[in-house]
Backbone as numpy.savetxt, mean C-alpha at the origin, in Angstrom:
# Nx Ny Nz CAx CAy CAz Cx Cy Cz
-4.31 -3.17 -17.68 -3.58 -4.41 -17.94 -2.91 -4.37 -19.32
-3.75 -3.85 -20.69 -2.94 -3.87 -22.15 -1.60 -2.68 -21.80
-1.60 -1.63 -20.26 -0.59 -1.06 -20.40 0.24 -1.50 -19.82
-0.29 -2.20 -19.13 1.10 -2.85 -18.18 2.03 -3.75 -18.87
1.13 -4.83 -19.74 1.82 -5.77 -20.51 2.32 -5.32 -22.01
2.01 -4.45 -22.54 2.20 -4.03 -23.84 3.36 -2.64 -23.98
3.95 -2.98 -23.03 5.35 -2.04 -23.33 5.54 -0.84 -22.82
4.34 0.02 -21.79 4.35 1.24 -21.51 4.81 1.10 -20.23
5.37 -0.04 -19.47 5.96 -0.38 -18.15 7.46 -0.50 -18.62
7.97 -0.56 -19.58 8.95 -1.22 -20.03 10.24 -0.50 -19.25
10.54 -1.01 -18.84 12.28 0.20 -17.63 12.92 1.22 -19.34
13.15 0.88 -20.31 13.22 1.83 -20.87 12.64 2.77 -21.26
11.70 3.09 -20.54 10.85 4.01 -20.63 10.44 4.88 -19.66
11.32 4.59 -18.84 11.54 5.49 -17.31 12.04 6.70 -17.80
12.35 7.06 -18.34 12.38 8.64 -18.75 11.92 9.06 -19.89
10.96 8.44 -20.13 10.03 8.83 -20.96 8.50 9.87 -20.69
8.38 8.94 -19.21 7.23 9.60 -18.50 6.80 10.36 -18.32
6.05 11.09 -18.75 5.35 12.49 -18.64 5.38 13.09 -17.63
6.28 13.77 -16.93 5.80 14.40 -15.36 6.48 15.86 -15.92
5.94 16.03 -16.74 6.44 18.20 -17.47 6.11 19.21 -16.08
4.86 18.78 -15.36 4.62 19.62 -14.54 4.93 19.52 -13.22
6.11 18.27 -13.04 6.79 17.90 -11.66 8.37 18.98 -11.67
9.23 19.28 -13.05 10.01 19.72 -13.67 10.92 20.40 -12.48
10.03 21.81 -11.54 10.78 22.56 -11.05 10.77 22.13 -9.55
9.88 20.59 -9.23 10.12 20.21 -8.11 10.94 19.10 -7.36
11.39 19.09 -6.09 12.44 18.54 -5.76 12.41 17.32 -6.11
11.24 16.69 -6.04 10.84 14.89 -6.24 10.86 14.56 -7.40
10.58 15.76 -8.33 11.09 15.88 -10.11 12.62 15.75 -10.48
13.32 16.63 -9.75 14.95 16.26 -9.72 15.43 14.73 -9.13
14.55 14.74 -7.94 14.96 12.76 -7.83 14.28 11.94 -8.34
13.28 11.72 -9.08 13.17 10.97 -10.15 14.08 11.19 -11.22
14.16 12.03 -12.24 15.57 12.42 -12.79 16.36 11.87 -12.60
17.20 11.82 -11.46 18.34 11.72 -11.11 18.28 9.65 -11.18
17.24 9.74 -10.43 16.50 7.78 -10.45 16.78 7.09 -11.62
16.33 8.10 -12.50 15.60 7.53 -14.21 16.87 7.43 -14.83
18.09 8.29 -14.71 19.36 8.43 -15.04 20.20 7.19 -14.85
19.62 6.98 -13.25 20.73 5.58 -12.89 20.42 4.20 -14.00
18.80 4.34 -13.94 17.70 3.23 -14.55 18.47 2.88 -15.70
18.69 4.23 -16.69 19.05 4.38 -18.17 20.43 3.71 -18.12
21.58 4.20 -17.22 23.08 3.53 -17.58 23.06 2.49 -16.78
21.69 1.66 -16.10 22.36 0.16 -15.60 21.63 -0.45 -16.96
20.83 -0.01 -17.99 20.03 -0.61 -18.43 21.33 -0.67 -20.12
21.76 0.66 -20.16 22.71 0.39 -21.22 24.29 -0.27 -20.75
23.92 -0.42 -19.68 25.62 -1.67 -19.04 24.89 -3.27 -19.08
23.98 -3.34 -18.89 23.51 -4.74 -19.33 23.52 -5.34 -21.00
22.69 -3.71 -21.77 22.56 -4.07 -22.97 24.08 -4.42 -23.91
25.22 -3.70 -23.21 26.50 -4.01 -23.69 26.94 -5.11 -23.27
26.39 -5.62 -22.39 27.06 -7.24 -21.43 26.31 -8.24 -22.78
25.35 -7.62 -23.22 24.90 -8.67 -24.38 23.22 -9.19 -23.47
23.03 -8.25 -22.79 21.86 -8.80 -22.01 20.67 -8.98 -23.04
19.24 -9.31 -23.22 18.07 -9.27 -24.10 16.87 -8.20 -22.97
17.22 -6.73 -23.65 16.55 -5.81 -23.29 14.96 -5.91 -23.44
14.83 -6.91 -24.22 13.31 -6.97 -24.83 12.46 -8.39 -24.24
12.97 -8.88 -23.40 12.49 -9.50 -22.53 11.33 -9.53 -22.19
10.25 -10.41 -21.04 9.37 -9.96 -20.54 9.51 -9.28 -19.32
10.29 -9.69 -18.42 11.02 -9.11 -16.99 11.22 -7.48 -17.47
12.01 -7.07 -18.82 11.81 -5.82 -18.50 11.16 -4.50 -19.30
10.49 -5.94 -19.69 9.16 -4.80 -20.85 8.13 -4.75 -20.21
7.36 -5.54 -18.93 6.48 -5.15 -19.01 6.26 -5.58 -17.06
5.41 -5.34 -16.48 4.76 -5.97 -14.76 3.40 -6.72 -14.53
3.39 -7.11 -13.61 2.39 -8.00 -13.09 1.31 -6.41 -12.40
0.14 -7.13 -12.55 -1.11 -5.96 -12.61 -1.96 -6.25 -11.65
-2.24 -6.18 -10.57 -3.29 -6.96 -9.64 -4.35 -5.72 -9.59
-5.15 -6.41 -8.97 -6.29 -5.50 -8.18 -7.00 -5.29 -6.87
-7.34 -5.06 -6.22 -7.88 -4.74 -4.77 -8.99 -4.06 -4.57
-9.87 -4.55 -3.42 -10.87 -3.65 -2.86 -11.98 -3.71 -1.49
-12.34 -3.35 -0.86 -13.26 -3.40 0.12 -14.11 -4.16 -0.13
-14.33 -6.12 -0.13 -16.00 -6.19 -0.43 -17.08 -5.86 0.54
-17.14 -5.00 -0.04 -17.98 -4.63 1.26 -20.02 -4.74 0.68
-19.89 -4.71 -1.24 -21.12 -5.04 -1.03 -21.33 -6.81 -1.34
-22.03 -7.38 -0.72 -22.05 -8.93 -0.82 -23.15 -9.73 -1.92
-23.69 -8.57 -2.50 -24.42 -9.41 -3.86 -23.78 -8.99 -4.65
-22.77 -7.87 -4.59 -21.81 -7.39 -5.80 -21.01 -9.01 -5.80
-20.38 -9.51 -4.32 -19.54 -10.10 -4.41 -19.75 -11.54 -4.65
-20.96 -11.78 -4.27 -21.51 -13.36 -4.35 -21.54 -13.68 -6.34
-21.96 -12.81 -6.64 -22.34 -12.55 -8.16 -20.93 -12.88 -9.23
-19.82 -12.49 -8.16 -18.78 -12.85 -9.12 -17.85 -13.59 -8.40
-18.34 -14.82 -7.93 -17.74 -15.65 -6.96 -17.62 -17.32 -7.78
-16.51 -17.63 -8.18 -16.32 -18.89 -9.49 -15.58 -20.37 -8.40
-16.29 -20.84 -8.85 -15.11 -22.76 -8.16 -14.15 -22.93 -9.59
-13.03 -23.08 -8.61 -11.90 -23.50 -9.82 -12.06 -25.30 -9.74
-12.41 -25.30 -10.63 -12.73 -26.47 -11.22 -11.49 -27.53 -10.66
-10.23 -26.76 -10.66 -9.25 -27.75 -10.75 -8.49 -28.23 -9.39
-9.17 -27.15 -8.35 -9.14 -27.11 -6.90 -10.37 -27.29 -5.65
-11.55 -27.40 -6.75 -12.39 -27.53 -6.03 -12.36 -26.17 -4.98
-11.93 -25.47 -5.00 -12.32 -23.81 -4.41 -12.46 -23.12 -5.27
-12.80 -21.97 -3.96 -13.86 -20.94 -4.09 -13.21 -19.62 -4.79
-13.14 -18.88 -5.63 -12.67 -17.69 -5.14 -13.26 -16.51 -5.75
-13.39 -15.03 -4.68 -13.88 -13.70 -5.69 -13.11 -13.56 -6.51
-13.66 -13.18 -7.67 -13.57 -13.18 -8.87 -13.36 -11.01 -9.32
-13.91 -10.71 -8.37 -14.53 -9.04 -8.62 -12.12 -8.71 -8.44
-12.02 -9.26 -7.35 -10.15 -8.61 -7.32 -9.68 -9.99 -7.23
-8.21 -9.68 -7.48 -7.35 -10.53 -6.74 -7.20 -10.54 -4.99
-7.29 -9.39 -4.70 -7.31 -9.86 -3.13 -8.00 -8.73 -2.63
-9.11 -8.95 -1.94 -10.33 -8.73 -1.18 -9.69 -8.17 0.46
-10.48 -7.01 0.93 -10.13 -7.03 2.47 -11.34 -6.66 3.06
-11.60 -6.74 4.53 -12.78 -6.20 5.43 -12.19 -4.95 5.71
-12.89 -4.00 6.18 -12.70 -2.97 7.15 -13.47 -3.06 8.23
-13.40 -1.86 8.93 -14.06 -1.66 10.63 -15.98 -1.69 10.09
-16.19 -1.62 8.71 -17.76 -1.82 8.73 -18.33 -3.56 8.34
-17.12 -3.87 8.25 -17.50 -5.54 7.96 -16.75 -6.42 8.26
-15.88 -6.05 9.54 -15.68 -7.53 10.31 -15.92 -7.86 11.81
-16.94 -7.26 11.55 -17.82 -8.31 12.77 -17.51 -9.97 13.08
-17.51 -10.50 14.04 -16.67 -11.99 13.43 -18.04 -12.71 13.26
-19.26 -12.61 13.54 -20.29 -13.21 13.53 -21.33 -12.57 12.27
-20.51 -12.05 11.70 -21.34 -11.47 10.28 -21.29 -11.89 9.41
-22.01 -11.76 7.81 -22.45 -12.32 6.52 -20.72 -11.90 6.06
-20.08 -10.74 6.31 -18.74 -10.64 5.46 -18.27 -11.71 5.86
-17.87 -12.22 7.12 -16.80 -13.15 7.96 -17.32 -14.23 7.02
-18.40 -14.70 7.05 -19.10 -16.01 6.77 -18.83 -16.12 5.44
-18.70 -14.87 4.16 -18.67 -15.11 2.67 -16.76 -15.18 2.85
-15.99 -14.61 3.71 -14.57 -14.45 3.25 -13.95 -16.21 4.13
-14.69 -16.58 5.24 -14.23 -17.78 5.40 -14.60 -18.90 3.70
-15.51 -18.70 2.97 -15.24 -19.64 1.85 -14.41 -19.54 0.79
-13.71 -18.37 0.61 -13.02 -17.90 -0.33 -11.82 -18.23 -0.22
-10.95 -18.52 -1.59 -9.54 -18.88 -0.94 -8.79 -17.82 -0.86
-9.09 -16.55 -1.79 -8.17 -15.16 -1.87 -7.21 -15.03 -1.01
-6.25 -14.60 -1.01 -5.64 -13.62 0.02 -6.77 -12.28 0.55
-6.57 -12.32 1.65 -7.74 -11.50 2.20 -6.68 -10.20 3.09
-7.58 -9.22 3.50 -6.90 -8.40 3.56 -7.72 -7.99 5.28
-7.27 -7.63 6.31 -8.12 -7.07 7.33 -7.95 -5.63 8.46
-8.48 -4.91 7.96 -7.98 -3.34 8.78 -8.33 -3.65 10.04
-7.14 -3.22 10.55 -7.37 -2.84 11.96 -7.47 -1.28 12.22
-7.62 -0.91 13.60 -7.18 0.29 14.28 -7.19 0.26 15.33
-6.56 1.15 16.21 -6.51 1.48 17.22 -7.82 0.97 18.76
-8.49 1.11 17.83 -9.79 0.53 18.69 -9.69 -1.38 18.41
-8.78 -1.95 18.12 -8.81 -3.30 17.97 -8.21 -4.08 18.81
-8.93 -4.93 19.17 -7.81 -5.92 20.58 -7.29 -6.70 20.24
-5.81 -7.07 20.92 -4.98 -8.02 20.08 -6.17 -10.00 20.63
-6.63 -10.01 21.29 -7.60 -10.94 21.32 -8.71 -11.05 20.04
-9.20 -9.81 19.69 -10.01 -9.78 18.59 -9.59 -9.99 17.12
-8.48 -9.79 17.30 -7.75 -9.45 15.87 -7.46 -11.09 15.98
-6.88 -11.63 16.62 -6.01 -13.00 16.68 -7.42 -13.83 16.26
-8.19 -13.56 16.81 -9.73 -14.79 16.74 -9.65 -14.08 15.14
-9.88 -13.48 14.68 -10.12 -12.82 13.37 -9.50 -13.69 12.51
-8.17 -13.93 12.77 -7.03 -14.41 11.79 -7.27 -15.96 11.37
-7.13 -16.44 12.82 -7.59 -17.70 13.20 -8.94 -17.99 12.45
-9.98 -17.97 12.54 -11.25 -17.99 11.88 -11.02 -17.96 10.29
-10.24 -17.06 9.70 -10.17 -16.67 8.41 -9.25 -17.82 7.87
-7.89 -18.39 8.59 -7.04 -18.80 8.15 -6.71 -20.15 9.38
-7.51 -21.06 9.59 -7.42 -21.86 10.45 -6.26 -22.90 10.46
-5.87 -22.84 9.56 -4.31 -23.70 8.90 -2.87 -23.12 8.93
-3.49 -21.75 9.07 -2.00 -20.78 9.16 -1.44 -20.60 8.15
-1.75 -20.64 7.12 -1.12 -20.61 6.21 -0.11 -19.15 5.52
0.85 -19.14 4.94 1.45 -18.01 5.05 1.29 -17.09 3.93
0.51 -15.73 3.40 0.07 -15.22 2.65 -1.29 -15.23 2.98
-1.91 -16.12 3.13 -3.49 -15.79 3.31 -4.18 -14.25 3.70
-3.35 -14.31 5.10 -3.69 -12.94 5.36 -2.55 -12.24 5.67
-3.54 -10.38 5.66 -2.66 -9.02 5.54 -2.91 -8.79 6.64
-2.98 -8.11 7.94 -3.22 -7.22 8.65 -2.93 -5.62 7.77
-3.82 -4.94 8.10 -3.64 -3.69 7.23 -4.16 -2.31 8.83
-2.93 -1.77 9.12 -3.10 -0.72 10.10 -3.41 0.70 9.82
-4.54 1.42 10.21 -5.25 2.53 9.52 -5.23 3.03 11.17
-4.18 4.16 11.65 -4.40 4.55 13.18 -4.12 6.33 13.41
-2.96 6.41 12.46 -2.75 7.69 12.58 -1.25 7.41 13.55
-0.35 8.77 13.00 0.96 8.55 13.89 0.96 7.92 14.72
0.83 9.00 15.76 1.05 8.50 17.43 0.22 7.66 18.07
-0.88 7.39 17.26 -1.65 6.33 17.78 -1.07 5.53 17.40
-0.66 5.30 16.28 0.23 3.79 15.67 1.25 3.08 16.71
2.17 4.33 17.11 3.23 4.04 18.14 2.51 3.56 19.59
1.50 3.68 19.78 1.09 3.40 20.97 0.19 2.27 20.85
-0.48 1.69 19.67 -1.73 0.55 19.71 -1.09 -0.45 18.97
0.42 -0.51 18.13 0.72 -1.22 16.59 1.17 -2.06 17.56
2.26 -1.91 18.59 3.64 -3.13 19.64 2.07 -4.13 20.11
1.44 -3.15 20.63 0.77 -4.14 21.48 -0.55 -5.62 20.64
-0.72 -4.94 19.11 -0.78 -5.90 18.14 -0.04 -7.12 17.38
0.93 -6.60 17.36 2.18 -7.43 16.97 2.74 -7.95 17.97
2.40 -8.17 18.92 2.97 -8.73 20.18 1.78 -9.79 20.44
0.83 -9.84 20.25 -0.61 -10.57 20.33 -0.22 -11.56 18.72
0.11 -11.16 18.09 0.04 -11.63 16.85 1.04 -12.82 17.56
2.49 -12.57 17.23 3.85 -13.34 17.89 3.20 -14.19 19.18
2.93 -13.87 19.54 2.71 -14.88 20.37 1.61 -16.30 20.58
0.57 -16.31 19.63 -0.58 -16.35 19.11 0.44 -17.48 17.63
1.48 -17.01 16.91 2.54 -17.62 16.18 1.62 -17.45 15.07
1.16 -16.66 14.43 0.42 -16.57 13.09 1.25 -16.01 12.33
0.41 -16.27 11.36 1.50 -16.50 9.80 0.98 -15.34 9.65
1.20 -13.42 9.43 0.93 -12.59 8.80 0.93 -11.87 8.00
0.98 -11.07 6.81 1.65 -9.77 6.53 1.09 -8.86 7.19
2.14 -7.61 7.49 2.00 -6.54 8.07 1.86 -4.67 6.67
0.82 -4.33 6.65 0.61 -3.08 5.96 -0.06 -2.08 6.27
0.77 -1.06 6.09 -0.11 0.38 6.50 -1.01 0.97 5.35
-1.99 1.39 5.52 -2.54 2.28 5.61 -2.61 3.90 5.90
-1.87 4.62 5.33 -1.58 5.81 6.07 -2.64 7.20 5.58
-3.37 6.28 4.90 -4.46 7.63 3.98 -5.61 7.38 5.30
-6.35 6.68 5.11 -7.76 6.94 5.87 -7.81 7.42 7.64
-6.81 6.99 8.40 -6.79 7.61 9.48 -6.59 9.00 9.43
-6.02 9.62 8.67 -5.39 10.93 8.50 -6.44 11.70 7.45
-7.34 11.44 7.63 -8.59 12.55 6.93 -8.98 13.67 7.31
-9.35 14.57 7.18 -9.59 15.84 7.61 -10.26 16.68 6.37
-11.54 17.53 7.28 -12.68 18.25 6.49 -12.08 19.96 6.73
-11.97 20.29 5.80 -11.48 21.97 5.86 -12.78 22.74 6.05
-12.65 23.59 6.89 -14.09 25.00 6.69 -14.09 25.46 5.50
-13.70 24.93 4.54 -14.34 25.28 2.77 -15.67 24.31 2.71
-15.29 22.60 3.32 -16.00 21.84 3.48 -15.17 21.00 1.81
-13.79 20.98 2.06 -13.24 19.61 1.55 -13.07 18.89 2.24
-12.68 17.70 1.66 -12.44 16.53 2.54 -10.86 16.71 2.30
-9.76 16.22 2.70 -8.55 16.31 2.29 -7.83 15.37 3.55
-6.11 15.61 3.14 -5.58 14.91 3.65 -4.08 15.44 3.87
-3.53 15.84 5.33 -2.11 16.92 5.01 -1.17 15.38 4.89
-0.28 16.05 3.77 0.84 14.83 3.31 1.55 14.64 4.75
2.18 15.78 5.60 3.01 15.67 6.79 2.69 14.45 7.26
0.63 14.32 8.26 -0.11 13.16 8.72 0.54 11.85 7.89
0.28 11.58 6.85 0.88 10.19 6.07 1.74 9.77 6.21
2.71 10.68 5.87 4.80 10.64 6.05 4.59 10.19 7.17
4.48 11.08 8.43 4.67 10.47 9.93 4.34 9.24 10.32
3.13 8.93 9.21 2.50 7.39 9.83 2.97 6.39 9.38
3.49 6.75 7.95 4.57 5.44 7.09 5.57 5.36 8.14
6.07 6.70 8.11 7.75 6.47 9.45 7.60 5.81 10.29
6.21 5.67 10.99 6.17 5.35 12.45 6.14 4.01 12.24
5.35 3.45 11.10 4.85 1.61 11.00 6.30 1.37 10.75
7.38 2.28 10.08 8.61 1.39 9.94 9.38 1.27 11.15
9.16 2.18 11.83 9.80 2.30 12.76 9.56 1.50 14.16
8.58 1.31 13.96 7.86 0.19 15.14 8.05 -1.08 14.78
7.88 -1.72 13.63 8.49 -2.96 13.29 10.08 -3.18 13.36
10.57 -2.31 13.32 11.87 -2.01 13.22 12.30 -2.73 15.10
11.59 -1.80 15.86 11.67 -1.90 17.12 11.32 -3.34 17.64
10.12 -3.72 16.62 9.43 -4.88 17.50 10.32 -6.50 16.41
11.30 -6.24 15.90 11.79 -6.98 14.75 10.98 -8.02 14.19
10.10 -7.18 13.57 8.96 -7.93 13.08 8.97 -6.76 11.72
8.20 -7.32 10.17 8.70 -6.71 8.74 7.97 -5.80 8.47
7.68 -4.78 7.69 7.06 -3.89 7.32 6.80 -4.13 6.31
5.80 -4.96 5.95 5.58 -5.61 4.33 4.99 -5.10 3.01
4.37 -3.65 3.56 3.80 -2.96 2.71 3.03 -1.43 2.85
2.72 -0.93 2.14 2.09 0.52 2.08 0.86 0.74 1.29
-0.05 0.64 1.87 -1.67 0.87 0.98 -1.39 2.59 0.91
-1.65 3.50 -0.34 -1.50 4.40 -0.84 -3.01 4.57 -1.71
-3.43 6.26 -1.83 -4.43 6.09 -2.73 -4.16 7.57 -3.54
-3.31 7.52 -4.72 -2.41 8.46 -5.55 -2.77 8.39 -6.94
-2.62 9.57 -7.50 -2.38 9.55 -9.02 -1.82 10.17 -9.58
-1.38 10.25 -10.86 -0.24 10.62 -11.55 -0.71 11.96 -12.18
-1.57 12.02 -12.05 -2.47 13.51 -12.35 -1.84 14.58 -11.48
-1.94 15.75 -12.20 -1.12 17.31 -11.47 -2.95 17.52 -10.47
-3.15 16.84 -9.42 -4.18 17.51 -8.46 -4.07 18.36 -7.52
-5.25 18.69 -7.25 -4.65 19.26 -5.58 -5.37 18.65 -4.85
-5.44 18.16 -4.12 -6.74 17.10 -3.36 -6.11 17.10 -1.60
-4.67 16.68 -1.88 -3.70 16.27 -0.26 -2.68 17.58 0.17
-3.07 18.44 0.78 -2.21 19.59 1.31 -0.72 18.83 1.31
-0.08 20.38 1.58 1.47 19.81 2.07 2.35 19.57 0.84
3.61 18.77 1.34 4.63 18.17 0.88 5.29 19.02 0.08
6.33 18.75 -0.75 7.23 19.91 -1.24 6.49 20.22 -2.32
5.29 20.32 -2.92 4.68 20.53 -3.66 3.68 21.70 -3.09
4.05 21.82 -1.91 3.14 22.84 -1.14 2.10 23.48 -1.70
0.95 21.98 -1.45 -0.23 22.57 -1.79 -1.14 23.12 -0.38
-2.16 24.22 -0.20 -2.39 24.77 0.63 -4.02 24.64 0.26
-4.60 24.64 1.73 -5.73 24.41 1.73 -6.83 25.54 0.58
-5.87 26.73 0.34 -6.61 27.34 -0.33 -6.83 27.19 -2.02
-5.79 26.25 -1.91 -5.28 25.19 -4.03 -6.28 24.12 -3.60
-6.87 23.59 -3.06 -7.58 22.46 -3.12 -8.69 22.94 -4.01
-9.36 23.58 -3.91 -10.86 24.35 -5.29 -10.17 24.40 -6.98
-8.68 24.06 -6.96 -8.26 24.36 -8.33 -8.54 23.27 -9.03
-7.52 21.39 -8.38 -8.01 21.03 -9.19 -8.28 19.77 -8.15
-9.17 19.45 -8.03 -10.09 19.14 -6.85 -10.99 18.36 -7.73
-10.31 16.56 -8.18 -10.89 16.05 -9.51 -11.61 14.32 -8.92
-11.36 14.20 -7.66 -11.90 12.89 -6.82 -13.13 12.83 -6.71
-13.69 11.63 -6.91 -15.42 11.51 -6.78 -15.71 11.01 -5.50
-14.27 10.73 -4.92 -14.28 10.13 -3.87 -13.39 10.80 -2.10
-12.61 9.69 -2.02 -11.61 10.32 -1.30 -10.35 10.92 -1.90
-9.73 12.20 -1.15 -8.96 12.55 -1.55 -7.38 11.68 -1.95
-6.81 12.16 -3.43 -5.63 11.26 -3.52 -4.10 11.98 -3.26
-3.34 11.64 -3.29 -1.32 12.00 -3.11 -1.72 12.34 -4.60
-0.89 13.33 -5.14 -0.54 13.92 -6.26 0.59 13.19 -6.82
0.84 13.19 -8.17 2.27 12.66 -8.50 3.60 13.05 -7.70
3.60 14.52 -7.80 4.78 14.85 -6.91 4.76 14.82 -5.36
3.70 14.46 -4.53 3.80 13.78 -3.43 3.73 12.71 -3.13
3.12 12.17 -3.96 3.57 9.98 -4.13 5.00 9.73 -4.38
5.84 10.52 -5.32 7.13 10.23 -5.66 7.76 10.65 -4.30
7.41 11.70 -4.13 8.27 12.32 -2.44 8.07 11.19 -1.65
6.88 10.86 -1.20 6.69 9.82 -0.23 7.87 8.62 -0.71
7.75 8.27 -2.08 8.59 6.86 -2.02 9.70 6.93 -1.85
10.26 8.03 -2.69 11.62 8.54 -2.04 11.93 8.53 -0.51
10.93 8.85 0.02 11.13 9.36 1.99 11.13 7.41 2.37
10.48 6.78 1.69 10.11 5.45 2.31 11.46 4.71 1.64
11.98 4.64 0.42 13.28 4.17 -0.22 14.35 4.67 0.91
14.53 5.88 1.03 15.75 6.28 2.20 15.97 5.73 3.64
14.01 5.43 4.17 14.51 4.73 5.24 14.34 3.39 5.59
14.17 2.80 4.70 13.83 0.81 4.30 16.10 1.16 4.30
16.45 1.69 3.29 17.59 1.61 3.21 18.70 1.98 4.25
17.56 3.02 4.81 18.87 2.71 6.86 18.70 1.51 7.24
17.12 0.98 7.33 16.96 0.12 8.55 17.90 -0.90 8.04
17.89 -1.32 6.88 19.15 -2.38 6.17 20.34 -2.38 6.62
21.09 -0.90 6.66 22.21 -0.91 6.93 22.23 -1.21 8.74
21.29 -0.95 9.04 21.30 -1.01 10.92 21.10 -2.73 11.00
20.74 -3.02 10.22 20.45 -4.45 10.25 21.54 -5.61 9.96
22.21 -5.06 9.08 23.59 -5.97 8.39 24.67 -5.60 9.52
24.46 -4.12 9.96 25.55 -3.95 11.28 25.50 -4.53 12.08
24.20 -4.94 12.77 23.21 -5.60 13.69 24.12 -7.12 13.58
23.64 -7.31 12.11 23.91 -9.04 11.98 25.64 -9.31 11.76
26.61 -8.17 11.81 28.10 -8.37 11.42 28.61 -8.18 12.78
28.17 -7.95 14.16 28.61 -7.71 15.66 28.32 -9.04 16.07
């Protein structure tokens, strides 16, 4: 948070960023090329007489997220706003279940119905659009719009085949949702070294597919759960960074699940910037016929 607000977000500082060891790769040249545009819209404003030193562009908003999944972690930091008479966790800004804690008749359901958070709820493939809808309903009995995420964890081609028939349960049902993928945890995979890892290809395909299915079902693609760092790792095979199952022992630095490397998080956004920016243009064509 002191970096977010204290100037190290600041847009003039987009080419400042340390990525020395992205240099000879392709997602290194389009950031570059990004950071370039950043720099001459930022010195065509500062000549318009704009105030570069602003808060808008010195610094961002910082949230946090996470699984509660343990419930004396979460009860423990659970506050009444005095000034609303609600409830809310205190541990993030917005809280989600997964497939180990939303049972609808369980202690999670029962602690996230008192909370006001924005709540967050994974589905998959194994989820019925009946189950999911009672889910929503229960959590958000007012409908309210933001409350809840749906968050889809399926894997490509499962996505294309289980996501229509969710979002079609949803629409009809008339709930207020957001829609977000998930494209890390379905796409896990244990190598005969005995890593855990993750091929970038699996991810890409599954971002494409959630856009592409909303696209189809004209319903929004509101977001992308990612789990990346800016660190030179090797943790996620693939991508033009072509890391290979046999670079994963180099630098192999997660206590946890495996993360996207800098130069495959930037690739990815790039791949996700190019096609948010078709579906636009298919869309304004769409809306000018």
């Amino acid at each position: 948070r002191a970096f977010s607000n204290g100037g190290y977000a600041s847009m003039q500082r987009v080419s400042k960023w340390n990525l020395d060891f992205m240099e000879d790769k392709v997602a290194g040249k389009q950031y570059r090329e990004l950071a370039g545009r950043v720099d001459a819209a930022i010195n065509f404003m500062k000549a318009c007489g704009i105030d570069e030193d602003k808060p808008p562009m010195m610094s961002t908003d910082f949230f946090t997220a996470h699984e509660a999944l343990h419930l004396g972690y979460e009860e423990k930091l659970t506050r009444l706003d005095s000034t609303t008479e609600e409830f809310y966790g205190c541990s993030a800004h917005f809280l989600w279940c997964g497939e180990r804690t939303r049972q609808p008749e369980g202690a999670h359901m029962e602690y996230f119905r008192g909370i006001s958070n924005p709540i967050g709820i994974k589905i998959s493939d194994k989820s019925t659009g009946e189950s999911v809808v009672s889910l929503v309903k229960t959590l958000n009995p007012e409908n309210v719009p933001g409350r809840i995420t749906l968050i889809s964890r399926m894997g490509a081609e499962t996505l294309r085949e289980h996501l229509p028939r969710l979002i079609a349960a949803i629409a009809e049902a008339e709930l207020n949702v957001l829609w977000v993928c998930d494209p890390m945890h379905g796409n896990t995979i244990k190598t005969e070294s005995g890593y855990k890892t993750r091929p970038f290809e699996r991810v890409r395909d599954e971002v494409m597919a959630f856009f592409e299915v909303h696209e189809q079902n004209g319903t929004h693609p509101g977001g992308v759960h990612l789990e990346m760092t800016g660190q030179d790792v090797t943790e996620c095979t693939g991508g033009t960074a072509e890391v290979r199952e046999s670079d994963l022992e180099k630098r192999y630095l997660t206590h946890c699940d495996p993360r996207l490397n800098a130069s495959q998080a930037l690739e990815l956004a790039f791949l996700m910037s190019n096609k948010l920016a078709d579906m636009k243009k298919r869309a304004g064509a769409a809306g000018a016929r």
